[in-house]
KOLBAMI-50196 format. One record per residue (C-alpha): residue in one letter; x, y, z; chain; residue number from 1. Coordinates in Angstrom, 1 decimal, always signed. Layout:
N
<rec titi="A" px="X" py="Y" pz="Z" nuba="A" zaza="NUM"/>
...
! end
This chain:
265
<rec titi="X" px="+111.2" py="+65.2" pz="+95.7" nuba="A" zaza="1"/>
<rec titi="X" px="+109.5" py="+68.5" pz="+97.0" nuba="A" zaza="2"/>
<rec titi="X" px="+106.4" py="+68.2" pz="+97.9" nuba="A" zaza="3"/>
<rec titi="X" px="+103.6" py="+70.5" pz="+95.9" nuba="A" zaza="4"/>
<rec titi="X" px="+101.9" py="+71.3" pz="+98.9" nuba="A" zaza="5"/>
<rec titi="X" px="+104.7" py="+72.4" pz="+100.8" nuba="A" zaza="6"/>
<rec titi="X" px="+106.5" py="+73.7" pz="+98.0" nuba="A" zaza="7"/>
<rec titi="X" px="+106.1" py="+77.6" pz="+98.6" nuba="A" zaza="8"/>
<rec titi="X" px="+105.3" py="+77.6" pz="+102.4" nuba="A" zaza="9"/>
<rec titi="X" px="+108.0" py="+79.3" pz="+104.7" nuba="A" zaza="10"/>
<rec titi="X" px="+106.5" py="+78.3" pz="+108.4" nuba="A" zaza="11"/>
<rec titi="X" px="+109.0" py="+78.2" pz="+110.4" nuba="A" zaza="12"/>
<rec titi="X" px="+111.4" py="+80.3" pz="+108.9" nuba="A" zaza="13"/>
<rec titi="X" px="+112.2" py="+83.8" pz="+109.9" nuba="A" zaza="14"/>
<rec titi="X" px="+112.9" py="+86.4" pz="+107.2" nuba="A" zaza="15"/>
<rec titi="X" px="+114.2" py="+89.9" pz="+107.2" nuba="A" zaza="16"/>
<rec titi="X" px="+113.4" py="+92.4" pz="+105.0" nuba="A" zaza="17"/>
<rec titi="X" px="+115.5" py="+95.8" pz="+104.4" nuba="A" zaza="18"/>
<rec titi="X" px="+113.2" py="+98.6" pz="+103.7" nuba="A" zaza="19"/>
<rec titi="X" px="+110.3" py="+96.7" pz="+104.3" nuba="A" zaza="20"/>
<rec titi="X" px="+107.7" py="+99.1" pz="+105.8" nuba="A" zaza="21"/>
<rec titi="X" px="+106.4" py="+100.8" pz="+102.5" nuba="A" zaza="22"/>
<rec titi="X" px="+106.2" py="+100.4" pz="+98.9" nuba="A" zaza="23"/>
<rec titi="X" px="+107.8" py="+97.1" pz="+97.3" nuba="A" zaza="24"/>
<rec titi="X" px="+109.3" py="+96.0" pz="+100.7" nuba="A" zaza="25"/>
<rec titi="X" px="+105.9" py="+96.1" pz="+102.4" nuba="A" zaza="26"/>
<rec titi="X" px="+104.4" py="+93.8" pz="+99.6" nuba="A" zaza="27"/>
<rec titi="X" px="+107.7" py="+91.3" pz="+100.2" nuba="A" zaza="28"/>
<rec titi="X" px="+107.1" py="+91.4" pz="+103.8" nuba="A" zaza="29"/>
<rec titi="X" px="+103.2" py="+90.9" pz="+103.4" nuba="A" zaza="30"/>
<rec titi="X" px="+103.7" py="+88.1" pz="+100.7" nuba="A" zaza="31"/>
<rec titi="X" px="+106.4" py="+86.6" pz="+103.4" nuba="A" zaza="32"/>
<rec titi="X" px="+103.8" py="+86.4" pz="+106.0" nuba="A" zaza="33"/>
<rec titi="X" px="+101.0" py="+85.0" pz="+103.9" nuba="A" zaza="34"/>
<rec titi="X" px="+103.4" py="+82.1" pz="+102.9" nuba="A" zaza="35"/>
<rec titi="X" px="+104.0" py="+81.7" pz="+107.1" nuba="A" zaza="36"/>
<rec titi="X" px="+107.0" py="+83.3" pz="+108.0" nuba="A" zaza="37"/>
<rec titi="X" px="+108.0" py="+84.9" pz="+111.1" nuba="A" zaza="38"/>
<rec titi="X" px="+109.0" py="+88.9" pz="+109.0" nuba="A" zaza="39"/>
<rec titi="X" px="+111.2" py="+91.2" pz="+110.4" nuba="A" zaza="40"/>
<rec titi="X" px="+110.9" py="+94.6" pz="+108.2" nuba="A" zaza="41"/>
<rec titi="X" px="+113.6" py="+97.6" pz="+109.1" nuba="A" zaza="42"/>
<rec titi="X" px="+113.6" py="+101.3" pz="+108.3" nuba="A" zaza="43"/>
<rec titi="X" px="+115.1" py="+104.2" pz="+109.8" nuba="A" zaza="44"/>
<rec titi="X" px="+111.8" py="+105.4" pz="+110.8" nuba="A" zaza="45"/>
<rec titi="X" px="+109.0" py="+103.8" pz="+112.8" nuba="A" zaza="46"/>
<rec titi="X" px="+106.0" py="+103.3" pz="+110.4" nuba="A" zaza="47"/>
<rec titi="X" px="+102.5" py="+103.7" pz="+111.4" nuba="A" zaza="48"/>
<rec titi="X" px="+102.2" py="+100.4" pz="+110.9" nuba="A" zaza="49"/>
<rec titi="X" px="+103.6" py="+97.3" pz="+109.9" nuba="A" zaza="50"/>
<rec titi="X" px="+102.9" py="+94.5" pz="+107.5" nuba="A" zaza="51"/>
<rec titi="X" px="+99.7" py="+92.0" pz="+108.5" nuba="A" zaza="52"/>
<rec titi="X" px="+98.2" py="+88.5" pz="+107.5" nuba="A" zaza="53"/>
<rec titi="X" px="+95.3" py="+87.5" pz="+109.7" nuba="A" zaza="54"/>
<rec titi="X" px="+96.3" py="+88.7" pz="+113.0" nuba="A" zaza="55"/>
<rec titi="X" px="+100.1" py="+87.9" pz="+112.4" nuba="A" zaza="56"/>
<rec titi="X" px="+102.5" py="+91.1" pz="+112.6" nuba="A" zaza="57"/>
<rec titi="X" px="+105.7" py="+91.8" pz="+111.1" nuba="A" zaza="58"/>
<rec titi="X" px="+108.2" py="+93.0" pz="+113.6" nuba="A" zaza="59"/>
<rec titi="X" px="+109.9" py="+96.3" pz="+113.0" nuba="A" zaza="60"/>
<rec titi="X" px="+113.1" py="+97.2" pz="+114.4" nuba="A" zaza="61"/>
<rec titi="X" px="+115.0" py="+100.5" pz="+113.5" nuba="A" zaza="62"/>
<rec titi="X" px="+118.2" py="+100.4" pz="+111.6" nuba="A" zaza="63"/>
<rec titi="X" px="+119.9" py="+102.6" pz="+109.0" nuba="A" zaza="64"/>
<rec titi="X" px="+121.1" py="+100.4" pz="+106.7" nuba="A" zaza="65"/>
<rec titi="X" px="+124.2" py="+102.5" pz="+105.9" nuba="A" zaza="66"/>
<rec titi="X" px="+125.9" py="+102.0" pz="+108.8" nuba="A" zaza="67"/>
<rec titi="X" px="+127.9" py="+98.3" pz="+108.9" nuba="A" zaza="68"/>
<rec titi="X" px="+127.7" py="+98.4" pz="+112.8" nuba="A" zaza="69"/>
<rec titi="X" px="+123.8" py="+99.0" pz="+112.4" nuba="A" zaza="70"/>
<rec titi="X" px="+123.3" py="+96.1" pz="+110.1" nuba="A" zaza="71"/>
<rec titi="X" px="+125.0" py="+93.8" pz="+112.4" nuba="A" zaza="72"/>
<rec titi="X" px="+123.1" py="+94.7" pz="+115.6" nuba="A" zaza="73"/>
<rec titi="X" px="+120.2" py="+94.0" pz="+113.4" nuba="A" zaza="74"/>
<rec titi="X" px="+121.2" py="+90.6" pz="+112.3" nuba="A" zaza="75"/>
<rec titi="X" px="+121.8" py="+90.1" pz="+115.9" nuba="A" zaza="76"/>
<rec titi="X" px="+119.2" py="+91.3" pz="+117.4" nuba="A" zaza="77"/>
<rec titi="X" px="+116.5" py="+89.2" pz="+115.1" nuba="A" zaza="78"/>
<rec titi="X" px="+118.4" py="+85.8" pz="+115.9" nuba="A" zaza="79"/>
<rec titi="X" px="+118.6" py="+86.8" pz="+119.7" nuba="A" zaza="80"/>
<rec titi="X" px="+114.6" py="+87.3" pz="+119.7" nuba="A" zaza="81"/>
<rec titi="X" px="+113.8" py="+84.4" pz="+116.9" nuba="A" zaza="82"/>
<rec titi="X" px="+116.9" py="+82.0" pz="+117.1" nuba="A" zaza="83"/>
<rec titi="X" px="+117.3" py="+81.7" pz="+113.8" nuba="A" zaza="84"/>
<rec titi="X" px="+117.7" py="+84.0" pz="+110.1" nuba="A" zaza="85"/>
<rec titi="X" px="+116.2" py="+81.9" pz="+106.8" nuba="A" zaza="86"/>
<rec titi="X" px="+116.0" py="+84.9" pz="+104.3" nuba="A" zaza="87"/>
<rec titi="X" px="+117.5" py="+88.6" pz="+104.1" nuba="A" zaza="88"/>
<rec titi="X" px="+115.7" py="+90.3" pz="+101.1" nuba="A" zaza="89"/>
<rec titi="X" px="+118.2" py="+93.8" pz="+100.7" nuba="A" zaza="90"/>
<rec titi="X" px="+115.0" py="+96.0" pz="+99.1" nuba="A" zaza="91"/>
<rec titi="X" px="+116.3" py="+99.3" pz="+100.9" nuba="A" zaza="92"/>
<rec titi="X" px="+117.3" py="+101.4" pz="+98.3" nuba="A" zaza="93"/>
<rec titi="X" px="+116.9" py="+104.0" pz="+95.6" nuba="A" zaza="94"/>
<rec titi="X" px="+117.7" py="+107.5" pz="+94.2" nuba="A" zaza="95"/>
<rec titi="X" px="+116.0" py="+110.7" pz="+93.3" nuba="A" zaza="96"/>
<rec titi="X" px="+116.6" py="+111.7" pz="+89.8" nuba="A" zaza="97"/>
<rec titi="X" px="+119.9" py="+114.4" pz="+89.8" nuba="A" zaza="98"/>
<rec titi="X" px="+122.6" py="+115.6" pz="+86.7" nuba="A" zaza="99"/>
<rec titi="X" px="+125.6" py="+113.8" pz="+86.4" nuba="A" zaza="100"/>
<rec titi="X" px="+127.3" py="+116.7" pz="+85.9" nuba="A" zaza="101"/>
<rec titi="X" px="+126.5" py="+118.7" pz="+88.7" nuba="A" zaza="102"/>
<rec titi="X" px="+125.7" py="+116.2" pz="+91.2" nuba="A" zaza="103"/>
<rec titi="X" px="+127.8" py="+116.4" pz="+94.8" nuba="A" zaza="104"/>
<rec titi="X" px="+130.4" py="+113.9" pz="+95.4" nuba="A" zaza="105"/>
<rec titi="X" px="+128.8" py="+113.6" pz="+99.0" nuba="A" zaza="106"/>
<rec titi="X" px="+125.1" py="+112.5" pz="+97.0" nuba="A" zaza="107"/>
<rec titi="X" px="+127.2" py="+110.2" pz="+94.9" nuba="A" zaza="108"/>
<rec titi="X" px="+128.6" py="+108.3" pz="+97.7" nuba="A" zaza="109"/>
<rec titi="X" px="+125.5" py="+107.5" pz="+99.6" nuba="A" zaza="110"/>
<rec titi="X" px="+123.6" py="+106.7" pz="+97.0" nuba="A" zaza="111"/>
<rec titi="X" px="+126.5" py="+103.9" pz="+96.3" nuba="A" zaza="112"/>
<rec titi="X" px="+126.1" py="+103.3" pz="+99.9" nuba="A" zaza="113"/>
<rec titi="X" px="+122.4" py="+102.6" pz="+100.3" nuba="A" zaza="114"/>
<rec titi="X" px="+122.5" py="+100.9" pz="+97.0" nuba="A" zaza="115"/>
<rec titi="X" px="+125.3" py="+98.7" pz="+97.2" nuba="A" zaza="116"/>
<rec titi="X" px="+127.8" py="+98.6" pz="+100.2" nuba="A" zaza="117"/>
<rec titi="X" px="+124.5" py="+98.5" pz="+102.9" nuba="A" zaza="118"/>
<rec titi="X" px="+123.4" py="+95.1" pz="+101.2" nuba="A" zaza="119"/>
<rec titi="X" px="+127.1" py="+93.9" pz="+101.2" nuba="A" zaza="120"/>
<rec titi="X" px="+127.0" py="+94.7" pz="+104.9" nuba="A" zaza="121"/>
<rec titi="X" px="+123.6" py="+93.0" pz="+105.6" nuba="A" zaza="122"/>
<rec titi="X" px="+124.7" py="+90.0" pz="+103.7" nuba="A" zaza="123"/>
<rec titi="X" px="+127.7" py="+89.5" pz="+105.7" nuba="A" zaza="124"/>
<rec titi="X" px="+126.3" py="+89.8" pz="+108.9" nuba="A" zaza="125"/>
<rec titi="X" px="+123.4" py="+86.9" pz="+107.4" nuba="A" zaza="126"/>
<rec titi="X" px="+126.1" py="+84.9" pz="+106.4" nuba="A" zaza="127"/>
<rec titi="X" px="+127.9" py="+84.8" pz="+109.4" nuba="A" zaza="128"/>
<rec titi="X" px="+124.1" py="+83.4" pz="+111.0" nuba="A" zaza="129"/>
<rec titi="X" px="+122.8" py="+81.3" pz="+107.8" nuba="A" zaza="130"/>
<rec titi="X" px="+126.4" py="+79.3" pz="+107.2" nuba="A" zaza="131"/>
<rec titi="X" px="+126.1" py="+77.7" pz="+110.9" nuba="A" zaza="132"/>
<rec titi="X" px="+122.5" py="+77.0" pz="+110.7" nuba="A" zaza="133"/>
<rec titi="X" px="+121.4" py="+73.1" pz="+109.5" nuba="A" zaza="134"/>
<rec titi="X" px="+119.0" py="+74.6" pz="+106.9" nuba="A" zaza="135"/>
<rec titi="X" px="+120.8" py="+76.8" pz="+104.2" nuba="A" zaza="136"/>
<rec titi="X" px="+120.3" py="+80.5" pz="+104.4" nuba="A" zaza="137"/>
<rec titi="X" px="+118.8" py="+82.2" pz="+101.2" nuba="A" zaza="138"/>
<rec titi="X" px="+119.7" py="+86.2" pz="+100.1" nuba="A" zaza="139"/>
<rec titi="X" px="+117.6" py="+88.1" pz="+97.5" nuba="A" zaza="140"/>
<rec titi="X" px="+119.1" py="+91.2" pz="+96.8" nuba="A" zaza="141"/>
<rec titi="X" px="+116.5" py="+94.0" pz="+95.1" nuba="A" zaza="142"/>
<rec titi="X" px="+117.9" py="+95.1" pz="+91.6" nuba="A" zaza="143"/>
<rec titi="X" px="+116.6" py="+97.8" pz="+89.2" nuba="A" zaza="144"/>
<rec titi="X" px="+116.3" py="+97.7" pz="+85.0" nuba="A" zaza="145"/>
<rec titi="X" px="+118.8" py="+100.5" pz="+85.7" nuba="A" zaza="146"/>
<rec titi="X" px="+121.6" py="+98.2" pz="+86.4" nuba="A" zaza="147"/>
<rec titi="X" px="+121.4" py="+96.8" pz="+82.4" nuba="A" zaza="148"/>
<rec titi="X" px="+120.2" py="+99.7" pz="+80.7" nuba="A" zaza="149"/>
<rec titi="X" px="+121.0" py="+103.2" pz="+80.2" nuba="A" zaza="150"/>
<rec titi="X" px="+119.2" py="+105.6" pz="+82.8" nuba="A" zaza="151"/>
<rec titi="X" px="+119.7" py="+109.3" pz="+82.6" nuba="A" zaza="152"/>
<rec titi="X" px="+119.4" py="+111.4" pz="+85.9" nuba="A" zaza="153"/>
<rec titi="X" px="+120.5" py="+108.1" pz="+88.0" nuba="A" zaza="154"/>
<rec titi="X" px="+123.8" py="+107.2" pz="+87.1" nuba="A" zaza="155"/>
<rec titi="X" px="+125.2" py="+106.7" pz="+90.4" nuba="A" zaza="156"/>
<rec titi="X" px="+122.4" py="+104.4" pz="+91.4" nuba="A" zaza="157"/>
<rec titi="X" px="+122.5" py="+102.8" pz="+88.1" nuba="A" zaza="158"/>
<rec titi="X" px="+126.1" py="+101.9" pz="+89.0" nuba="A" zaza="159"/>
<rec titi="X" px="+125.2" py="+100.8" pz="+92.4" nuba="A" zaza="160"/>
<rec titi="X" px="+122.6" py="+98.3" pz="+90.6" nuba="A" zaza="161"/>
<rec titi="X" px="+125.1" py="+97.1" pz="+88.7" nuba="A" zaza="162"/>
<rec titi="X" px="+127.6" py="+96.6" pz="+91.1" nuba="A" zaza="163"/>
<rec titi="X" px="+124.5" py="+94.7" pz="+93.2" nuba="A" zaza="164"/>
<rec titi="X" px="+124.1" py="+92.2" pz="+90.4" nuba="A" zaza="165"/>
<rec titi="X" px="+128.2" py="+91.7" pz="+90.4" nuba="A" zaza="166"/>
<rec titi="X" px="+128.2" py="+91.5" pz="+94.0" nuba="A" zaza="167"/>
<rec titi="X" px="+125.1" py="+88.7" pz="+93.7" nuba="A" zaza="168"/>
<rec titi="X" px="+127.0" py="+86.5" pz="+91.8" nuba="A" zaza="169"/>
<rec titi="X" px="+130.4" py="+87.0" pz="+93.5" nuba="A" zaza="170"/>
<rec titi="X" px="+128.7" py="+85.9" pz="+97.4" nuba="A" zaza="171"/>
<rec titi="X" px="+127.0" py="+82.8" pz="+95.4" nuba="A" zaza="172"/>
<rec titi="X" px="+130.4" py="+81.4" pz="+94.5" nuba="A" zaza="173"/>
<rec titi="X" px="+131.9" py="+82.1" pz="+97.9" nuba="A" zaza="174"/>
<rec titi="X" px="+129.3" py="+81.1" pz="+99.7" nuba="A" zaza="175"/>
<rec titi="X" px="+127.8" py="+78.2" pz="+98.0" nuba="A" zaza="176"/>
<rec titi="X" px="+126.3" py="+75.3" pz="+99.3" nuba="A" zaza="177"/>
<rec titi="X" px="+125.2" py="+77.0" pz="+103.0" nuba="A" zaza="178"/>
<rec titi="X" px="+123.7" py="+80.2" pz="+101.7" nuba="A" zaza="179"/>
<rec titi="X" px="+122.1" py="+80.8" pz="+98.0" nuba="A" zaza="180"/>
<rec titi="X" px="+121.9" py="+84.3" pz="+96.8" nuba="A" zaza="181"/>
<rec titi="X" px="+120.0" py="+86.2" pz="+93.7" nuba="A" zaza="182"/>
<rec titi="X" px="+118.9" py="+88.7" pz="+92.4" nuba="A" zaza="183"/>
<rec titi="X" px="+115.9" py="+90.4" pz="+91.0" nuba="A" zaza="184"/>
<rec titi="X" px="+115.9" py="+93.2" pz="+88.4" nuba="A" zaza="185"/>
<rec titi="X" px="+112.8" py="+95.1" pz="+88.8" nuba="A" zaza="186"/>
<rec titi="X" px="+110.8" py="+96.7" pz="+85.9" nuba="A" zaza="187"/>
<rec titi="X" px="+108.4" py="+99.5" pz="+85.6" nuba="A" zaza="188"/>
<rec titi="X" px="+106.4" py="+99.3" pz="+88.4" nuba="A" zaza="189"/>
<rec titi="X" px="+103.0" py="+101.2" pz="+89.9" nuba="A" zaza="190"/>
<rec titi="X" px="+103.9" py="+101.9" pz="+93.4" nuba="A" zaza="191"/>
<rec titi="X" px="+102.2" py="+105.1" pz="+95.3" nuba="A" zaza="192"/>
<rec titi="X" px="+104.7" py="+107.5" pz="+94.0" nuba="A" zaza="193"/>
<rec titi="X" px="+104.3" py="+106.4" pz="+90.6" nuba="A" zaza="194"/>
<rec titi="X" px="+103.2" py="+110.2" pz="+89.3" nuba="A" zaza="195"/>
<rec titi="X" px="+106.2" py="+111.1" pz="+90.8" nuba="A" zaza="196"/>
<rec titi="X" px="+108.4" py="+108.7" pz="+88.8" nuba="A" zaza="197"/>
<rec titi="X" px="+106.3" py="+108.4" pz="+85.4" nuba="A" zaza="198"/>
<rec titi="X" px="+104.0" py="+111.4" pz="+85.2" nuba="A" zaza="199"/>
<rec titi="X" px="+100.7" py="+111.4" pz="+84.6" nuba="A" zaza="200"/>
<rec titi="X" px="+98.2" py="+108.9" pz="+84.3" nuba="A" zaza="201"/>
<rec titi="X" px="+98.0" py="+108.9" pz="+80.7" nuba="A" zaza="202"/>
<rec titi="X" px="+102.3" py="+108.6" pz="+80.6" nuba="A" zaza="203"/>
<rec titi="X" px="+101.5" py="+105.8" pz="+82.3" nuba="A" zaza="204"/>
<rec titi="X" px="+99.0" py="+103.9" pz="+80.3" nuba="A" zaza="205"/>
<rec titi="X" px="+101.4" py="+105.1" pz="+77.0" nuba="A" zaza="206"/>
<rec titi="X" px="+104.3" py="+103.0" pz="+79.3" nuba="A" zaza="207"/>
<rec titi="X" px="+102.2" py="+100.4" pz="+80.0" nuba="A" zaza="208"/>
<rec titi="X" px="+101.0" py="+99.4" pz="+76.4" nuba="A" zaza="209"/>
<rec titi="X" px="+105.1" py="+99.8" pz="+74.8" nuba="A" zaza="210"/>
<rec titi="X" px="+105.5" py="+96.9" pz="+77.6" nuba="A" zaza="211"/>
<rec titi="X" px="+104.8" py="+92.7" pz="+75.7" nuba="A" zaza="212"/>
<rec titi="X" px="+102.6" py="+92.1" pz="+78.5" nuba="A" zaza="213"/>
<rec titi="X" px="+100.4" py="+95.8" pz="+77.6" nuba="A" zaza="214"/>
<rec titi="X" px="+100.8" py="+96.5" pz="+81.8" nuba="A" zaza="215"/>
<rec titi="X" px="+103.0" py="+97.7" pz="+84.3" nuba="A" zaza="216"/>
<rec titi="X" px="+104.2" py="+95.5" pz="+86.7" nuba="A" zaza="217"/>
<rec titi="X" px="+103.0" py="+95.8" pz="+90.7" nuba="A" zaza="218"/>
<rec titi="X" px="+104.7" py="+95.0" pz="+94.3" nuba="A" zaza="219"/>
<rec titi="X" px="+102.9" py="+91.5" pz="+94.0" nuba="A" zaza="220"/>
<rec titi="X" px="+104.9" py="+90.3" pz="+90.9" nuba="A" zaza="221"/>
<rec titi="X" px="+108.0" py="+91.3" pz="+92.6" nuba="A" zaza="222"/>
<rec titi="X" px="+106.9" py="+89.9" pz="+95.9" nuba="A" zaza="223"/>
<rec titi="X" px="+106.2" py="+86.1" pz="+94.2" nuba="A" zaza="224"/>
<rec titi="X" px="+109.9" py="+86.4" pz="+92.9" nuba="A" zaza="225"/>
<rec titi="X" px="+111.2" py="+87.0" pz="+95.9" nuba="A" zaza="226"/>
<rec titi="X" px="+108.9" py="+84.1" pz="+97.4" nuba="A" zaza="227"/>
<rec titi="X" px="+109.8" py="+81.9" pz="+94.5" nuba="A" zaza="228"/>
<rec titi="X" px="+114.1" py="+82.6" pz="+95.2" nuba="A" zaza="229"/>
<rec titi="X" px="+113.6" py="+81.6" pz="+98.8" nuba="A" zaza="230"/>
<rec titi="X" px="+111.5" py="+78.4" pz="+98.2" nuba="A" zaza="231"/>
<rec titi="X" px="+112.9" py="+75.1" pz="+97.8" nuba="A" zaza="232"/>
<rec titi="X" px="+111.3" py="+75.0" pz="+94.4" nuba="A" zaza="233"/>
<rec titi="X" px="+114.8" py="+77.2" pz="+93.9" nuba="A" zaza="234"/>
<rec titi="X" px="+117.0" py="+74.8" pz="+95.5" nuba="A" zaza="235"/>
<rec titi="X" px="+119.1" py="+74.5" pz="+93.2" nuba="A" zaza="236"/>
<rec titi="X" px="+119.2" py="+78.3" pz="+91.5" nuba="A" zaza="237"/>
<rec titi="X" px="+121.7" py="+80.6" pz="+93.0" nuba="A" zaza="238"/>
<rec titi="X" px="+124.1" py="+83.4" pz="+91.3" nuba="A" zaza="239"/>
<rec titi="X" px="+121.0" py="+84.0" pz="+89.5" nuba="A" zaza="240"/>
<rec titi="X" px="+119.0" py="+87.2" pz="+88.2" nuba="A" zaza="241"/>
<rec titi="X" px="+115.4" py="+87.1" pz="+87.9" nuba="A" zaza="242"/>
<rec titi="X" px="+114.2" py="+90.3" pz="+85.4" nuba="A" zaza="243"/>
<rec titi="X" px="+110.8" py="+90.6" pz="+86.4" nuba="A" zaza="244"/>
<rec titi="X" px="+109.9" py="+93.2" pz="+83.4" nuba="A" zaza="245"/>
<rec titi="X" px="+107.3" py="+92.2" pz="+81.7" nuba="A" zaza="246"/>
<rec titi="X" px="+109.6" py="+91.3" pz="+78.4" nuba="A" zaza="247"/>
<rec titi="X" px="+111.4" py="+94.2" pz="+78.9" nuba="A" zaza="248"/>
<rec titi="X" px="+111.1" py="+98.3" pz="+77.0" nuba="A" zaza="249"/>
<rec titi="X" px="+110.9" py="+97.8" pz="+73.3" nuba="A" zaza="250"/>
<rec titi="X" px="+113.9" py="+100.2" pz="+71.8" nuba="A" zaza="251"/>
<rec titi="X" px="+113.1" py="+103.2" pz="+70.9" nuba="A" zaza="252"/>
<rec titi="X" px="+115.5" py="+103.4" pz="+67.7" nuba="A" zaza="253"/>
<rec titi="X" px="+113.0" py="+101.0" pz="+66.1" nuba="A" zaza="254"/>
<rec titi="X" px="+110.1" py="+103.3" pz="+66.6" nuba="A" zaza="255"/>
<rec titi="X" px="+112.7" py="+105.7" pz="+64.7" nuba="A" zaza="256"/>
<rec titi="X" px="+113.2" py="+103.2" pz="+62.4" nuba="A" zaza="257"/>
<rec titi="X" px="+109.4" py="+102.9" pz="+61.2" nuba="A" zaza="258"/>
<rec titi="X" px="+108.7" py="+106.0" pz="+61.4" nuba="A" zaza="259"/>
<rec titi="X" px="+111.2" py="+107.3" pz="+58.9" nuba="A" zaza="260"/>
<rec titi="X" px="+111.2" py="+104.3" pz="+56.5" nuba="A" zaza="261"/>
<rec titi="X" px="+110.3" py="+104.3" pz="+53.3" nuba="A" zaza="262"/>
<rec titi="X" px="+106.1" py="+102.7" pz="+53.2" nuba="A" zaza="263"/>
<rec titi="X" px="+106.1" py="+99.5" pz="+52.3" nuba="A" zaza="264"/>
<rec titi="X" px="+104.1" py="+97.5" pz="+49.8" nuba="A" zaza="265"/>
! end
């Protein structure tokens, strides 16, 4: 029986998250922190600051993902200075929107390479920590509504997604008991750049109302997945995916639908 109290508390347990200095990741790594972890947060580039609960820091170390070698030292270098690795979260990731048609096979490639093959590289190197350890190791790999749906301007990334999801349920059967690992598919979310990725304001709200729960989601909701995955409430759930969507985007062919049938009654 898990205690309630104790349920969704990580002291003692060190946690590394990919991409972890901005945006989603730094919500992850905050929301990691607040439930009493020791965080690790990577990026390619030293922030101007890190992640902070109360005094309590995360830890930044420098790595490009893309790079297997990289993502070993990492792993290496986090159980060298905390003795241990509890949770990897694989947030780094995404993709600029670009034409199918036109787009370079060089852009293709690392976009499949940030997206897919760095997270298959991270996990192996947890795995080769989290599989000796007493306490099983957890991996929560960062999906996208791209990866089920189609996604004009992002088909390489879309792929990568995909192949993320395949790749989550793959390392949970060969894996299993010593290390769980899911996945999240992430919705529609307001991040900083969110002009950037759905226009204006008013584009926005318009998004936001098509969505069951009439809001878009936030860093926070995606942050108390992750939580929830690396919990022992979750002992039990691995291979799983976790759409945190808000219900999902209604289809657009049943706007299309009532718009062009016949008025009823």
């Amino acid at each position: 029986m898990i205690d309630a109290n104790d349920s969704l508390s990580m002291a003692g347990k060190v946690a590394l998250v990919t991409g972890g200095t901005k945006g989603i990741g730094r919500i992850i790594a905050t929301r990691l922190l607040e439930a009493g972890a020791k965080v690790v947060v990577c990026g390619r580039n030293e922030p101007e600051s890190v992640p902070e609960v109360e005094g309590r820091k995360a830890e930044f170390i420098a790595c490009d993902v893309r790079q297997a070698a990289a993502c070993k030292e990492l792993v290496d270098t986090v159980v060298a200075r905390h003795g241990r690795l509890d949770l990897l979260v694989n947030n780094a990731g995404g993709s600029p929107g670009v034409d199918a048609a036109t787009v370079s096979p060089r852009f293709s490639e690392a976009i499949i390479t940030l997206n897919l093959i760095a997270p298959l590289h991270m996990s192996q190197a947890a795995y080769q920590v989290m599989h000796k350890q007493p306490e099983r190791g957890s991996i929560v790999n960062i999906a996208s509504v791209a990866a089920t749906r189609p996604s004009p301007g992002t088909a390489a990334y879309g792929a990568a997604k995909a192949g993320l999801l395949s790749l989550t349920t793959s390392l949970a059967q060969e894996w299993g008991p010593l290390v769980r690992v899911n996945a999240i598919i992430v919705g529609l979310i307001e991040t900083e750049s969110a002009e950037l990725t759905y226009g204006s304001v008013e584009a926005q709200e318009a998004i936001a109302e098509a969505t069951p729960m009439k809001r878009m989601g936030n860093g926070h909701d995606i942050a108390n997945g992750v939580l929830f995955l690396a919990s022992p409430l979750a002992e039990f759930v691995s291979g799983a995916t976790l759409q945190i969507h808000g219900g999902g985007e209604k289809p657009h062919f049943l706007d299309l639908v009532q718009r062009y049938s016949p008025q009823q009654g």
